[in-house]
C-alpha positions as CSV (number, residue, x, y, z in Angstrom):
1,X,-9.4,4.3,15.6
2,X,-7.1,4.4,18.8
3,X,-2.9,4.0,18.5
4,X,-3.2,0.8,20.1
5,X,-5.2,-0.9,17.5
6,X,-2.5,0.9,14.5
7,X,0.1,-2.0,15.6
8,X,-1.1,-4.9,14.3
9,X,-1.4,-3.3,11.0
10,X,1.6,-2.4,8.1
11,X,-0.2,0.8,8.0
12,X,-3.2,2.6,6.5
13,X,-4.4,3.8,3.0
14,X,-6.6,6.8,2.2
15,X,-8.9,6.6,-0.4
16,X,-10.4,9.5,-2.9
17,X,-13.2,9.7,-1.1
18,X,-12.0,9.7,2.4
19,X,-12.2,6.1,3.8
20,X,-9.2,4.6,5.3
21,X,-8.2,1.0,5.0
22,X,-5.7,-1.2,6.5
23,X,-2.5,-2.6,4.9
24,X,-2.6,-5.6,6.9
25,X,1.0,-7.1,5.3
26,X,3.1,-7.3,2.3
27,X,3.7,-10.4,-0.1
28,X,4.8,-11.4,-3.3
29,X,2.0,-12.7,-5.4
30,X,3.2,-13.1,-9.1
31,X,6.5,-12.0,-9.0
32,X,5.7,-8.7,-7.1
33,X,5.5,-7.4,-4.0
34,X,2.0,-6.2,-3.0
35,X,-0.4,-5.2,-0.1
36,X,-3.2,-6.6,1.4
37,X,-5.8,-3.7,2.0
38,X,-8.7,-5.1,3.3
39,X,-12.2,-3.1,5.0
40,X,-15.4,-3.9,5.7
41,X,-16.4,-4.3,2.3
42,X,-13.2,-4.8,0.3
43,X,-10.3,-7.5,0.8
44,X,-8.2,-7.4,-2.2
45,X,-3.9,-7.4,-3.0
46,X,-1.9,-4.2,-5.0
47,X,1.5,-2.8,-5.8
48,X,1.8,0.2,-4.1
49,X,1.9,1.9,-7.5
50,X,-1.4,0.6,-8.9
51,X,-3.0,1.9,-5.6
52,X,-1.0,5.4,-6.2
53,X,-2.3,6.0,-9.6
54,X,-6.3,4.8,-8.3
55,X,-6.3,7.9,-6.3
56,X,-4.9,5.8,-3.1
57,X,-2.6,7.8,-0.7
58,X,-0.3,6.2,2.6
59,X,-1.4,7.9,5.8
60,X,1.1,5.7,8.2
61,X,2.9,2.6,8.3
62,X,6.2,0.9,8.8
63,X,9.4,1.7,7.4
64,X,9.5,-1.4,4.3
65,X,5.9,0.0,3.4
66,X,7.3,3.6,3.3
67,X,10.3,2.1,1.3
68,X,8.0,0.4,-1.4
69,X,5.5,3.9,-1.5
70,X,8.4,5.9,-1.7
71,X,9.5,4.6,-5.4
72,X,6.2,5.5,-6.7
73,X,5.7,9.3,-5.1
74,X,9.1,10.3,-5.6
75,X,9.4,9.3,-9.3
76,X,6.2,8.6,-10.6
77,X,7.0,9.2,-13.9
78,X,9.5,6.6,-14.2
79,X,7.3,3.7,-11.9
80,X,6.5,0.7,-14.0
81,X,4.8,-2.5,-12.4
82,X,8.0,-4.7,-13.1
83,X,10.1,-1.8,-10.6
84,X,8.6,-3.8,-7.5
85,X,9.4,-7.8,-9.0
86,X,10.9,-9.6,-6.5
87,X,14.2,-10.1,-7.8
């Protein structure tokens, strides 16, 4: 994938087994703030934690992705699904 073609996306997710996926934007969807990863096979909406703890790892994106990521690497301990509500 060139740079050029990174722009129009938040950023990109690495799977457990390698293949990388789009986070094409952000949006709350039940009270929280998710992404929208989709690929060739796959379209479908998480926190940033549930993709943490399924093995899914942020590659690059823009600073509010980084922000939400952020709360789940750097105390994962403590991360609970209600810590990304849209308040």
């Amino acid at each position: 994938m060139q740079i050029s073609h990174l722009k129009q996306f938040a950023g990109l997710v690495r799977r457990h087994n390698g293949t990388i996926l789009p986070v094409l934007k952000t949006e709350s969807v039940d009270g929280l703030v998710k992404l929208h990863i989709q690929g060739s096979v796959v379209d479908f909406w998480a926190t940033p934690e549930e993709l943490y703890f399924r093995g899914y790892r942020l590659l690059c994106a823009k600073p509010a992705i980084w922000d939400l990521w952020s709360r789940v690497i750097c105390a994962p301990d403590q991360a609970k699904p209600e810590a990304f509500a849209v308040h």
